[in-house]
C-alpha positions as CSV (number, residue, x, y, z in Angstrom):
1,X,-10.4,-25.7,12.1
2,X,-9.9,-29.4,11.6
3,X,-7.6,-30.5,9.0
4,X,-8.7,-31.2,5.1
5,X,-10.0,-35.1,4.9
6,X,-9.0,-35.1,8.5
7,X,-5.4,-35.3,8.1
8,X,-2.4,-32.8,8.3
9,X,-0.8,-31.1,5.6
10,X,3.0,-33.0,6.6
11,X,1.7,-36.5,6.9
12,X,-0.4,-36.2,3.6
13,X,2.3,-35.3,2.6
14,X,4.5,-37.9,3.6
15,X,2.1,-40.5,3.0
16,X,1.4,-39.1,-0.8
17,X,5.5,-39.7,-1.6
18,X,5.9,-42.4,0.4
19,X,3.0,-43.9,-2.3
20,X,4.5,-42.7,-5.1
21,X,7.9,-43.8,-4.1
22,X,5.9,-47.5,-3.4
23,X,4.5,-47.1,-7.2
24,X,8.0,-46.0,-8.7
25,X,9.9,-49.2,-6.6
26,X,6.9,-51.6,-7.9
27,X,7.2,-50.6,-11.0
28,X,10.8,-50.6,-11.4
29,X,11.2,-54.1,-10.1
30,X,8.4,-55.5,-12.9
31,X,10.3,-53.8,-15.4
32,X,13.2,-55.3,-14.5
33,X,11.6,-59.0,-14.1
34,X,9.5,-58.4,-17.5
35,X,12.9,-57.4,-19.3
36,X,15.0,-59.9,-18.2
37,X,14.3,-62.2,-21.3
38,X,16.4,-65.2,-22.1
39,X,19.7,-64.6,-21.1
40,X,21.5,-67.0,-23.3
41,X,19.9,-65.5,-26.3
42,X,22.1,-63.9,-29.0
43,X,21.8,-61.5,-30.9
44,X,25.3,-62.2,-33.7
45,X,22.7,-64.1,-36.0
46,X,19.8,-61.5,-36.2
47,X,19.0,-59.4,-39.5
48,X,19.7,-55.7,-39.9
49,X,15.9,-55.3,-39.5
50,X,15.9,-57.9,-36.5
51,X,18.4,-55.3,-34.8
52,X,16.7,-52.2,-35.9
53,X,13.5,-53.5,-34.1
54,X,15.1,-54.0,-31.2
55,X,17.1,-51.2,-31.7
56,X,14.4,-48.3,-32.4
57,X,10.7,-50.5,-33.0
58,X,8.6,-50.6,-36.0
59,X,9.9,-46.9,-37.7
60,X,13.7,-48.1,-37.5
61,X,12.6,-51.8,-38.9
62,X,11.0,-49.9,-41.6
63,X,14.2,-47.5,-42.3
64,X,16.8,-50.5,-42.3
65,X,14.3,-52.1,-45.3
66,X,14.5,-48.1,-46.8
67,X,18.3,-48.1,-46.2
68,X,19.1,-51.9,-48.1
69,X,16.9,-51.5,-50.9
70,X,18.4,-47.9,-51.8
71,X,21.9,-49.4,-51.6
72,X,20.4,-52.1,-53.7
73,X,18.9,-49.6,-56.2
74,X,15.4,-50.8,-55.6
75,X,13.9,-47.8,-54.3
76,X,14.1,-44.3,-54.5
77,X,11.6,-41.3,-53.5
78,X,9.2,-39.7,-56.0
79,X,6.9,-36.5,-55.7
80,X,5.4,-35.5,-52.5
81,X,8.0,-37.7,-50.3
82,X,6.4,-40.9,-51.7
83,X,8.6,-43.6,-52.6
84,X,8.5,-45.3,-56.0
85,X,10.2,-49.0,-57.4
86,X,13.6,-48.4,-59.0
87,X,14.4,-51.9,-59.5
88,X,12.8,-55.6,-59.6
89,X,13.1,-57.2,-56.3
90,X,15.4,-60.2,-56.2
91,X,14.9,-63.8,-54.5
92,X,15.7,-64.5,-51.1
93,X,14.8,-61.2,-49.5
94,X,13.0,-60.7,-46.0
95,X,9.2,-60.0,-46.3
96,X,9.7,-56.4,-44.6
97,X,12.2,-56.4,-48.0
98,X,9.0,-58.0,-50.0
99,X,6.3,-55.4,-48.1
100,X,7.8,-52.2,-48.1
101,X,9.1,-52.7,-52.0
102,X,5.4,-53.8,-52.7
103,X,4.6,-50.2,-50.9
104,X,6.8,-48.5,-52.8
105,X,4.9,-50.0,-56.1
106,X,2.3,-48.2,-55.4
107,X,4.2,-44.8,-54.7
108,X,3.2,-45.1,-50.5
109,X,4.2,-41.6,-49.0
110,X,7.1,-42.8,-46.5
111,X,5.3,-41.4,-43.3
112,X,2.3,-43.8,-44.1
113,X,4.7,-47.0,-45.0
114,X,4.0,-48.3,-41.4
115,X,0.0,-48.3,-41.9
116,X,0.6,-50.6,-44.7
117,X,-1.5,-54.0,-44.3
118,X,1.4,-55.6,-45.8
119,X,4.0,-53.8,-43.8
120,X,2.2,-54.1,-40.8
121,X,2.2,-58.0,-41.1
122,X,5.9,-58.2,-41.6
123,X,6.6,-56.3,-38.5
124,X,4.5,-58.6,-36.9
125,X,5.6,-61.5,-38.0
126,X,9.6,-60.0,-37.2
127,X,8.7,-59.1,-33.4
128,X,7.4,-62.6,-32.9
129,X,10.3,-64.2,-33.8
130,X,12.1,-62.1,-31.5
131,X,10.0,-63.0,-28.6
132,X,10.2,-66.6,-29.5
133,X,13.8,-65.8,-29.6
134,X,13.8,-64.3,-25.8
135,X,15.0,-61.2,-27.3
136,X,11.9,-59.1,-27.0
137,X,8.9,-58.0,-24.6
138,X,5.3,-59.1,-25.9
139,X,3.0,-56.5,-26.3
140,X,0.7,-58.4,-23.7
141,X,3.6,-58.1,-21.5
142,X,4.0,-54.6,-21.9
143,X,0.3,-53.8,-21.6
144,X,0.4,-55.7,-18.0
145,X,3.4,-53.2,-17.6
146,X,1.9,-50.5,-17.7
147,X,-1.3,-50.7,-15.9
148,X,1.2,-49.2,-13.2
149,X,0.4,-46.2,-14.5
150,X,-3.5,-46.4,-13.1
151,X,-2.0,-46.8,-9.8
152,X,-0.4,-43.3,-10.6
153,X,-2.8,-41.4,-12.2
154,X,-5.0,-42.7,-9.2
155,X,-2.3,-41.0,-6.9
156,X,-2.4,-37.6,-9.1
157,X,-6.2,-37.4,-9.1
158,X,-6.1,-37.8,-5.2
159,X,-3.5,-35.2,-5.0
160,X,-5.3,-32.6,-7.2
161,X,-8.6,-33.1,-5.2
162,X,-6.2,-32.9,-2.4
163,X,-5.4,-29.5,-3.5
164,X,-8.8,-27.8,-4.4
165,X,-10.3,-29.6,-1.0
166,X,-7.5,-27.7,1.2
167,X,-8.1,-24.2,-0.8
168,X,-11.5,-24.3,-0.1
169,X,-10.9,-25.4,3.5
170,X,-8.4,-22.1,3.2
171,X,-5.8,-24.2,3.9
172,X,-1.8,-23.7,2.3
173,X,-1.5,-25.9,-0.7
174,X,1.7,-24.6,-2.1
175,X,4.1,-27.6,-1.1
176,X,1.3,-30.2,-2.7
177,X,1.4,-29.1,-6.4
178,X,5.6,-30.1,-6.6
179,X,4.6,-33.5,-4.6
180,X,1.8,-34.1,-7.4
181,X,4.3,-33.0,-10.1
182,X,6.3,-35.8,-8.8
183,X,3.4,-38.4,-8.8
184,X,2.9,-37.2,-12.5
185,X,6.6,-37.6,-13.4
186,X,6.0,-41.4,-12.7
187,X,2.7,-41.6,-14.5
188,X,4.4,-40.2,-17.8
189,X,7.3,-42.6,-17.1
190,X,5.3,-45.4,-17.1
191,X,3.3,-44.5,-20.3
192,X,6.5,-43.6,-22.6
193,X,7.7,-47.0,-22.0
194,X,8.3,-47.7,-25.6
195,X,11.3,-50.2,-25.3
196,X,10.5,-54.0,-26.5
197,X,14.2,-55.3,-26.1
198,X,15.0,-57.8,-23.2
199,X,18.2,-57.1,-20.7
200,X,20.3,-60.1,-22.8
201,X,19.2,-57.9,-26.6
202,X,20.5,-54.8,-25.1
203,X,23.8,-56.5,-24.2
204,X,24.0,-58.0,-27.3
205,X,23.4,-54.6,-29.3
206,X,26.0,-52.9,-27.8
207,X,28.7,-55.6,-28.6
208,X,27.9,-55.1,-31.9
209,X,27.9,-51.5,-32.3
210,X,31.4,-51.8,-31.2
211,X,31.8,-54.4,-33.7
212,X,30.6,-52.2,-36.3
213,X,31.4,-49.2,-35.3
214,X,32.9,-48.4,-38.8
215,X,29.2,-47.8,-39.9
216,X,28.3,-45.3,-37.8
217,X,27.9,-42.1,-39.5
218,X,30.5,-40.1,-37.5
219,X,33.2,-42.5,-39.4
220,X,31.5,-41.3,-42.7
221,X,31.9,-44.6,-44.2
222,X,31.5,-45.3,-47.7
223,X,28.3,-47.5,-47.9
224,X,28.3,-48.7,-51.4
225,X,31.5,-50.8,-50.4
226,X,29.9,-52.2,-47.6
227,X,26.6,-53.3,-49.9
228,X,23.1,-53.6,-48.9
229,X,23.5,-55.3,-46.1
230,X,25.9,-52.9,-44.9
231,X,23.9,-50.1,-45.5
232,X,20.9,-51.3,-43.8
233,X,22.7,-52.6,-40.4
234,X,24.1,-49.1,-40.5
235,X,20.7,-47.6,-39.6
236,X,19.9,-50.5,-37.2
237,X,22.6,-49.5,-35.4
238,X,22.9,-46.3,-35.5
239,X,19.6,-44.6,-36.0
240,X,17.8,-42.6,-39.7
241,X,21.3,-40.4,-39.7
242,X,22.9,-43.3,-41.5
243,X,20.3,-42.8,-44.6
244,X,21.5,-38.8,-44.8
245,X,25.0,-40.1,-44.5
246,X,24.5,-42.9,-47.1
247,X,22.3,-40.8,-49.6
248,X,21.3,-37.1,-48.0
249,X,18.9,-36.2,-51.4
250,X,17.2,-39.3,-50.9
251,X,16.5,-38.9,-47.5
252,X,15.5,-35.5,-47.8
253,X,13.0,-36.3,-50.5
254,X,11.4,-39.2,-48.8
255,X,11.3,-37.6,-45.3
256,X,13.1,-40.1,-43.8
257,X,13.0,-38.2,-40.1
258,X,16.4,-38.1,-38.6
259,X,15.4,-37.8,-35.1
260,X,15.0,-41.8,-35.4
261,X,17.3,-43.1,-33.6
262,X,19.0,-46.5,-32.6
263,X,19.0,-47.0,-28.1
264,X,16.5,-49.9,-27.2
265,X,13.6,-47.8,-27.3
266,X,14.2,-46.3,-23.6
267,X,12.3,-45.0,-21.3
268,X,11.8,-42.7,-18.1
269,X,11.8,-45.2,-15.3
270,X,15.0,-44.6,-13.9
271,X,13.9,-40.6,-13.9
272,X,10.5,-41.2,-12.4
273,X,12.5,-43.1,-9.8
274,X,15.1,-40.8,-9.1
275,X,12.6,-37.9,-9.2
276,X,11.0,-40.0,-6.1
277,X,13.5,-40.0,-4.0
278,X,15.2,-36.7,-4.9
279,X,12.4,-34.6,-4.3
280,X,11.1,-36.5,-1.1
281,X,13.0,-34.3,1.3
282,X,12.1,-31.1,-0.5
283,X,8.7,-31.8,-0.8
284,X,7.9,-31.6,3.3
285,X,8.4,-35.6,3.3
286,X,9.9,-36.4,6.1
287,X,11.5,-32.5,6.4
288,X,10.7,-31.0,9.5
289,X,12.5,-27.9,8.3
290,X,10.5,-27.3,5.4
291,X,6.7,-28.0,7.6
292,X,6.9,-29.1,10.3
293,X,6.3,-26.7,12.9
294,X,4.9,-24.6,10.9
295,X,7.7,-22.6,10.2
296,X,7.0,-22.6,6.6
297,X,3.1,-22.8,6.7
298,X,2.4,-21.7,10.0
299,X,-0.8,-22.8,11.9
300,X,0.1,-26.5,12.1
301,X,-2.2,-26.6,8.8
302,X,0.7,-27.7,6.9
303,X,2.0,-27.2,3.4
304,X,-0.6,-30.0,1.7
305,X,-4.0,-28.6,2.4
């Protein structure tokens, strides 16, 4: 019987890690060019919300504006985990400041605070100025970044037709489905790539969380002597548990979610990548133990339809 598609099981096989290992390697190497950034940029002269969006994206920007206008007494949660205006707001604040107190005006449960017109435009306007900065990844930039992952979920619809082509053909498929898994590990890498912050940002970030270690929440500082501004670069830096540690009831009642956290937005490349290359020799890639021969398979069908 004449092998599925016309080619053995082994050297599908092969040739199916040997692409995914080429998508994974491509991949990687755009990341790395896309993320590079300015490397002179800085990062001492940002905002706490400048660092939160680095930091954790558009839901940790929103928390460190959450975080200084409690410590302010400007804000503070009201029925059904909305937040309500404790307070006028002063001159001279940022217009995430100016948007989410607005939102809070109009008693905006915390979970919708992001789909806010007004929020939404200061988030814009803030990521722009850290791309003009070379501190962030454009969204155009991202979206280019990710149309690796038609290249894989190309690679897993070939694999899976792979596999129901060599059943019917009553061929063994058993040692395809882990290689596909492995194709599919890099397509889910590749679309959870949620980080915005260049190479020189991250650098930059973690210089000051060892400058400001004293805020993180496992120091249990005392935020009302550090002010506003202490209070909000505490969440940037550190992720939503600085709002339970700062004010727990508050937190609580606006469903602030602690899982939030402060890291550069990462991602799975480095997984995808590894998974590559780990599971090449297991996966009848170049193993003449584990196929070849047909020692495991048998009939010199091979282990990939």
């Amino acid at each position: 019987m004449q092998p599925t598609w016309g080619i053995p099981g082994p050297a599908f096989i092969a040739l199916f890690l040997a692409a995914t290992a080429g998508i994974a390697i491509a991949y990687a190497i755009h990341r790395t060019i896309a993320f590079r950034g300015d490397r002179s940029a800085r990062v001492d002269a940002l905002g706490a919300q400048q660092v939160a969006y680095l930091n954790g994206g558009d839901q940790l920007a929103i928390y460190a504006a959450l975080g200084g206008l409690r410590a302010a007494g400007l804000i503070g949660a009201g029925p059904q985990h909305t937040l309500v205006q404790t307070g006028p707001l002063p001159a001279g604040v940022t217009p995430l400041d100016a948007a989410v107190h607005n939102a809070a005006g109009r008693q905006v449960r915390t979970r919708d605070v992001a789909d806010d017109q007004w929020v939404r435009s200061a988030l814009d306007q803030l990521r722009e100025g850290l791309e003009r900065r070379g501190l962030a990844v454009s969204k155009p930039a991202l979206a280019r970044l990710r149309l690796w992952s038609v290249a894989a979920g190309i690679l897993v619809v070939i694999g899976v037709l792979r596999g129901i082509a060599g059943t019917m053909n009553d061929k063994p498929v058993g040692f395809l489905f882990p290689t596909v898994f492995v194709a599919l590990a890099v397509l889910i890498g590749i679309r959870r790539t949620k980080r915005t912050a260049t190479a020189a940002a991250l650098r930059g970030m973690r210089e000051m969380r060892s400058r400001h270690v004293h805020l993180s929440p496992r120091q249990s500082p005392a935020y009302a002597t550090y002010g506003a501004t202490g209070a909000a670069m505490g969440v940037a830096l550190f992720g939503a548990a600085s709002l339970y540690t700062m004010d727990p009831a508050f937190a609580a009642e606006a469903e602030i979610h602690r899982a939030v956290t402060a890291g550069g937005g990462g991602d799975m490349a480095s997984y995808s990548c590894s998974s590559s290359s780990s599971d090449s020799g297991s996966s009848c890639g170049g193993s003449s133990s584990s196929c070849g021969g047909g020692s495991s398979c048998g009939g010199g069908g091979g282990c990939g339809g």
